[in-house]
Structure formats: C-alpha cells, structure tokens
C-alpha positions in Angstrom: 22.6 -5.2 15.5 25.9 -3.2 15.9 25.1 0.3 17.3 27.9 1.5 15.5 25.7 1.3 12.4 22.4 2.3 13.4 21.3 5.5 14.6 17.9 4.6 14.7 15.7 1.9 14.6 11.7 3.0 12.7 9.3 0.1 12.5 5.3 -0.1 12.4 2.8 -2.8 13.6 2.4 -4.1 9.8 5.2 -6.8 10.8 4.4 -9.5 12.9 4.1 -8.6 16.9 6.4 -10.8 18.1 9.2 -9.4 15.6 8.7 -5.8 16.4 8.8 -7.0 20.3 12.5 -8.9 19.6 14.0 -6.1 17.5 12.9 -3.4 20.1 14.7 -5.4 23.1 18.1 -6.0 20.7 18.1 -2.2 19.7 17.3 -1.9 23.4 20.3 -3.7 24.8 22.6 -2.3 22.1 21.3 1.2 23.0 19.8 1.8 19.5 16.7 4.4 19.9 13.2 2.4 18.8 11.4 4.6 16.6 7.5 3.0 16.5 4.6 4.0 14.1 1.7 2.5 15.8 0.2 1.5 12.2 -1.8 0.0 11.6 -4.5 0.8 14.5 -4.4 -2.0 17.1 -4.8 -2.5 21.0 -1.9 -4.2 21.4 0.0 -4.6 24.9 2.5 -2.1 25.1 4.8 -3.5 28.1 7.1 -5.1 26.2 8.0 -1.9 24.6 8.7 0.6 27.4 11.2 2.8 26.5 10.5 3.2 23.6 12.3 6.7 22.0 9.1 7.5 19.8 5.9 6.1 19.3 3.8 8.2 16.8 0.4 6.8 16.4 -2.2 8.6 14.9 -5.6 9.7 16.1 -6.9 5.9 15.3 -4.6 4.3 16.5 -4.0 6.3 19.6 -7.4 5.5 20.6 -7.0 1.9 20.1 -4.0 1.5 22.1 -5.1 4.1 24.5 -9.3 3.4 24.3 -9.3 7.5 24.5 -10.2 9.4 21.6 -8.6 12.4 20.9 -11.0 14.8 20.1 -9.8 17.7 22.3 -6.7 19.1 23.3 -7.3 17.4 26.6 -8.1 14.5 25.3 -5.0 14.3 23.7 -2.8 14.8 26.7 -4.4 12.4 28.4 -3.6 10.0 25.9 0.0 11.0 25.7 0.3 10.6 29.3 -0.9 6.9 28.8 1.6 6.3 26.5 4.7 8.0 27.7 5.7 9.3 30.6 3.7 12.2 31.6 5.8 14.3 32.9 6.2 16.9 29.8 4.1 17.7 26.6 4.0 20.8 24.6 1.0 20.8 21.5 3.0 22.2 18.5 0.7 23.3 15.9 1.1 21.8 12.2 0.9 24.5 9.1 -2.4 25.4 7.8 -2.3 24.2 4.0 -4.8 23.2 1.1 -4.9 19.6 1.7 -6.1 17.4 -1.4 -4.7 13.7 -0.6 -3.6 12.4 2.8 -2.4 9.3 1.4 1.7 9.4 2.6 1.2 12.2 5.0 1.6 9.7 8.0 4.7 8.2 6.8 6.4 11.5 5.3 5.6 12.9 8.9 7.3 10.0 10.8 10.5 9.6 8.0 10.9 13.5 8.1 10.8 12.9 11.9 13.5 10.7 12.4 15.8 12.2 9.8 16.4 15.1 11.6 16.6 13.6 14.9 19.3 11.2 13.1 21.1 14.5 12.3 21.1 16.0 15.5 18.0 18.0 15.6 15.6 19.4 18.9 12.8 17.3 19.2 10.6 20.6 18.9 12.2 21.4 15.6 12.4 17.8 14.4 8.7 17.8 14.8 8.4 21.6 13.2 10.2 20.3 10.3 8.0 17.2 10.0 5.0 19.2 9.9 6.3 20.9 7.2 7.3 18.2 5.0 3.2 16.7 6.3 1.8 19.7 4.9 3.3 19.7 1.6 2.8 16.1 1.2 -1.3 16.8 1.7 -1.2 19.6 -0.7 -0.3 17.2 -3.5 -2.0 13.8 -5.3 -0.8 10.5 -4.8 1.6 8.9 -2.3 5.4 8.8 -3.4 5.0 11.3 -6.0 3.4 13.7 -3.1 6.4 13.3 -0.9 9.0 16.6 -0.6 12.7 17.0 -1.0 14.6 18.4 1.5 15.0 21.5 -0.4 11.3 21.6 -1.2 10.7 21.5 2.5 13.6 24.4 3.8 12.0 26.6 1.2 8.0 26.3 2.6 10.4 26.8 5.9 11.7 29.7 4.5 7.9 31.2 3.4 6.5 30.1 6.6 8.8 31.1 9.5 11.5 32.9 7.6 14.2 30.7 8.0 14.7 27.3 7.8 16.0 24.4 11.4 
C-alpha cells in the first residue's frame, strides 16, 4: 500500500477475518484511513481494529458486535460508545421517503459516505449526503439499477434543504 494512492481504504466482513485484520494494520502503518462495513452481522473481536476511521454497521450487526440492540435512541448511543470512543455523538436524522426496496441502501449509504469524505467533506455533511443518496436508493426497485448519480442526489438536496453540500 502506498498512501500516495489511496485515500481511503472501505472493506466489509464478507472477506476472510484475518485479511480484513492484515489490510487494516498496513493502511494503519501507512496512515491510510480504514473504512469498515460491519457486514455481514457477526460478533467478531474488534481489538485488532482500534482505530478504525469508520465502522458503519447496521442495526444487526451493531447488536452482534455490540450484544445491545438498538431499539431506542439510547440504545443506540450506548452502542456507539462501545464501538468508538465515546466522547462525541450527534443522531442526524435520515429523509423521510416512500421506501419500496432496501436491497443496496446499505452499500449506497456507506459508498456515498466515503466519497465525499474522499473529497473533503464534514463528517455531518458527508453523512447528510449519504442519507440522501439512502433515501433515493429505497424509493426505487432492485439493487444497482436503484442506486443515484451524483446529480440525482444534489437535486433531492436541492428539494429537500434548498441547496446542495
């Protein structure tokens, strides 16, 4: 890994343990931020991983890394304490849409994510913008096919909020 080419790592739990493990720890020592979707769900031992710039499980599978389900607000925190460091959290809400099919919605979430922290984004509007592109994505069929463009997403920016991050 040259950090020179890589502004961001983004794995998930589908490949083998020990290979997410090893690539974390080279990103690590090349100072390459570790992006994790904890997917599938799993109670896996997270030491090895501390550090870690994102970890975006889901309600699943923060509850089997965590064993708390996230059923309230405060249920959630507590969770995000577990995994990170507890020090901050802010709930930011996602858009209210007409969701059909969550198939992608996951994924388009956590790509949407790390594209615009990749181009220099706020976390808080990284994660705005993610929502958005989530809540388009559940408003359509199928996986791929229900995934947004980036102009697709500034414009349900533009009707939501009235501008666009």
């Amino acid at each position: 890994l040259d950090e020179n080419e890589f502004d961001m790592v983004v794995m998930q739990l589908e490949m083998p343990l020990e290979t997410v493990y090893r690539t974390y720890e080279l990103a690590r020592e090349k100072g390459i931020p570790v992006f994790l979707d904890a997917g599938p769900a799993m109670s896996i031992p997270l030491d090895r991983l501390k550090g870690l710039f994102i970890i975006s499980p889901n309600e699943a599978e923060t509850e089997a890394l965590t064993g708390i389900n996230i059923d309230t607000n405060e249920n959630a925190l507590k969770a995000a304490k577990w995994l990170y460091n507890g020090k901050e959290f802010k709930f930011i809400e996602c858009f209210k849409v007409k969701a059909v099919d969550s198939t992608a919605a996951g994924d388009t979430f956590g790509a949407a994510l790390a594209i615009r922290l990749c181009k220099g984004c706020k976390i808080e509007d990284a994660i705005l913008y993610a929502h958005a592109a989530a809540g388009i994505c559940v408003s359509r069929l199928g996986a791929q096919t229900s995934i947004p463009t980036e102009e697709e997403v500034e414009a349900f920016l533009q009707e939501r909020i009235g501008g666009t991050l």
